[in-house]
C-alpha positions in Angstrom: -51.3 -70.5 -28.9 -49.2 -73.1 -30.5 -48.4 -70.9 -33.3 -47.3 -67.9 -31.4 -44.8 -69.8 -29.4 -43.5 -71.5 -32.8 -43.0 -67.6 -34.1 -41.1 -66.8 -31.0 -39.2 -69.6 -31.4 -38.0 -69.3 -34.7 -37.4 -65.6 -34.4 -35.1 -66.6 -30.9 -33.5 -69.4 -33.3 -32.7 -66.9 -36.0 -31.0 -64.4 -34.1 -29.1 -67.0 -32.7 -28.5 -68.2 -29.2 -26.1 -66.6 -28.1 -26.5 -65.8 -24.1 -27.1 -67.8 -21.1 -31.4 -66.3 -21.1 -32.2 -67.6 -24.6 -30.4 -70.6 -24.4 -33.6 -70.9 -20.7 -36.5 -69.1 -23.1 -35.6 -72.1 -25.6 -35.4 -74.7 -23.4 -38.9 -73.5 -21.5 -41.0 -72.6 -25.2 -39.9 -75.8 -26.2 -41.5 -77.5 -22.9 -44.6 -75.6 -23.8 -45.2 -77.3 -27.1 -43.8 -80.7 -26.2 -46.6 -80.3 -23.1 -49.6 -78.7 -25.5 -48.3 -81.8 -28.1 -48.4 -84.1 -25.0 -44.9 -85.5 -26.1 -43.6 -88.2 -24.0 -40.4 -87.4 -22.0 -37.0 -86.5 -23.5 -33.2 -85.3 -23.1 -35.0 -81.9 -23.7 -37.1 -82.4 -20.6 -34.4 -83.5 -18.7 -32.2 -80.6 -19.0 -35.2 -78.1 -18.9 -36.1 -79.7 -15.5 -32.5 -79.3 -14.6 -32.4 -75.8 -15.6 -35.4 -74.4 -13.5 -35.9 -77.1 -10.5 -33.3 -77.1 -7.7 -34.9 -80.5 -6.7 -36.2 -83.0 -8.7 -38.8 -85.2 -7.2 -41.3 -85.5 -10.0 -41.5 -89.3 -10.8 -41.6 -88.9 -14.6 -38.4 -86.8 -14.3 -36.6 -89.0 -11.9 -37.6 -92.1 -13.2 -36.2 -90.8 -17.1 -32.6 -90.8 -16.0 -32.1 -91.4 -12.4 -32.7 -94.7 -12.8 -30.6 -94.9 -16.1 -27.3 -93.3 -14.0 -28.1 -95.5 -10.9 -27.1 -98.8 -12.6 -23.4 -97.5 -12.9 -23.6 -96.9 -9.1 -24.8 -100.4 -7.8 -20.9 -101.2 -6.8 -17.2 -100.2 -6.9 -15.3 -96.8 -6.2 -16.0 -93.6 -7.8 -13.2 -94.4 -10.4 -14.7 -97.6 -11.6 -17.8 -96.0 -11.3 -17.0 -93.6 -13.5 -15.4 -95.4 -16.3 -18.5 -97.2 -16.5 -20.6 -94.4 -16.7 -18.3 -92.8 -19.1 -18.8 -96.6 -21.4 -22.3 -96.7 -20.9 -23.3 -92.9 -21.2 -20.8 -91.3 -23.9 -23.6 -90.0 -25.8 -25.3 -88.6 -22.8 -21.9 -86.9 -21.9 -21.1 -85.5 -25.1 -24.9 -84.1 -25.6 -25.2 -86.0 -28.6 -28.9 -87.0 -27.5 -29.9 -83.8 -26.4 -28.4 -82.4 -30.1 -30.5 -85.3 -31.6 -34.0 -84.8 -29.6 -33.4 -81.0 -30.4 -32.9 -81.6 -34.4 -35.9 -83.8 -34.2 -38.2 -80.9 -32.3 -37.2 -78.1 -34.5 -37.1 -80.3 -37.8 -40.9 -81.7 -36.6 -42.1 -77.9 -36.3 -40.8 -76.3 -39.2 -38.1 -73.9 -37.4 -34.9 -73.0 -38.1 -32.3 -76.0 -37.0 -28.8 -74.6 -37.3 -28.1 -74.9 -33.8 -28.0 -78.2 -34.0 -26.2 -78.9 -37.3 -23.9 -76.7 -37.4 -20.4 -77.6 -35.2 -19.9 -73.7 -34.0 -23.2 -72.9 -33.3 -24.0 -76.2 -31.5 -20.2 -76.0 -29.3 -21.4 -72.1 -28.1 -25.0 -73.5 -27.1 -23.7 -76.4 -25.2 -21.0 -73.8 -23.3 -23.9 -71.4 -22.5 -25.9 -74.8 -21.6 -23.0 -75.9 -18.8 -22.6 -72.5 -17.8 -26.0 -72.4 -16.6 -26.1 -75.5 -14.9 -23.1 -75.2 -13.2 -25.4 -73.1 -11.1 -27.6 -75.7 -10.9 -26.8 -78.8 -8.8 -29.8 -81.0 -9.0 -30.9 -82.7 -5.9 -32.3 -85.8 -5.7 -34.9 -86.8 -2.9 -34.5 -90.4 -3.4 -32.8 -92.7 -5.0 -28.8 -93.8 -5.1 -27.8 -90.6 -6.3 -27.8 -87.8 -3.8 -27.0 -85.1 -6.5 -25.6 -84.0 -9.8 -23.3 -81.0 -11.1 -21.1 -79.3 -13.4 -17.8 -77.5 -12.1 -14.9 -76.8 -12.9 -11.7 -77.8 -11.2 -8.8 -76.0 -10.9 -7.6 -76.1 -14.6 -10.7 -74.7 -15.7 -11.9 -78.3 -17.1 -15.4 -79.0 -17.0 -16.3 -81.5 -15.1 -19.9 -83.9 -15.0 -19.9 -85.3 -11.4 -22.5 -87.0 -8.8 -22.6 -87.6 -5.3 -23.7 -90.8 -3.9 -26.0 -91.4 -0.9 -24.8 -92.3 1.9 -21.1 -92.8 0.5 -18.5 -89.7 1.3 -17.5 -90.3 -2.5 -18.0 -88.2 -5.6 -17.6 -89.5 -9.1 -16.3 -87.4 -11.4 -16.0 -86.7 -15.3 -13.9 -84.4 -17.0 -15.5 -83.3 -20.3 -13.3 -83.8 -23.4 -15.4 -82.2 -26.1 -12.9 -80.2 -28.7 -14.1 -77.1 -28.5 -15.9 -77.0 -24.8 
């Protein structure tokens, strides 16, 4: 089974990833070998549960980067809040540790790994990435965090925000990634 899925896999990869259903069939055949491998939990999870879950409630999930996000929230407005976020989680925000688990998976499996090293290919992937999940808020049943989002605001900038429970405000991140 294993080896069926790594085939599709590197034939997806070497046609390239290019719309908004391959960049979800990577993403999911990636879940399936990480599960069959019984890998422990990743930035490759995390968006993969974003992707196809409208709520996240699963501990393992929650537990992975709720609580990483919630220490930024413990005090503050939704400004200092999210100059601390943006301090703390720059690598997060710029998807340089999804780009890293993502190397590491297709590297440990023998496929293809150009989407991930090369500039052009990686900037389209993370655009079809936000694209997608700007359809998909997350909510969260527990927890500081009510929910999470991409938008866009009205100069078409990108924008990583989160709403807090039981406080009316919403932090918010514009994305300044050249190329995004």
């Amino acid at each position: 089974m294993k080896q069926i899925i790594l085939g599709k896999l590197s034939n997806v990869l070497n046609s390239g990833i290019d719309t908004e259903e391959k960049v979800l069939y990577l993403f999911v055949q990636i879940h399936k070998i990480r599960e069959l491998d019984n890998e422990s939990k990743s930035y490759l999870d995390f968006f993969r549960d974003w992707l196809v879950h409208e709520e996240i409630t699963y501990k393992g999930a929650t537990s992975f980067f709720l609580n990483r996000f919630e220490q930024y929230v413990s005090g503050g407005d939704a400004i200092k809040i999210a100059k601390d976020f943006i301090s703390g989680e720059n690598d997060f925000l710029k998807f340089n540790y999804l780009q890293t688990d993502l190397r590491v998976f297709l590297e440990d499996n023998s496929l293809p790994s150009n989407l991930t090293k090369d500039t052009r290919y990686w900037l389209r992937f993370v655009r079809l990435l936000v694209e997608i999940l700007k359809e998909c808020p997350i909510k969260c049943s527990s927890g500081k965090i009510d929910s999470l989002s991409f938008t866009e605001d009205n100069s078409r900038n990108i924008c990583f925000r989160f709403h807090l429970r039981g406080r009316s405000d919403i932090v918010k991140i514009k994305y300044k990634i050249k190329g995004l």
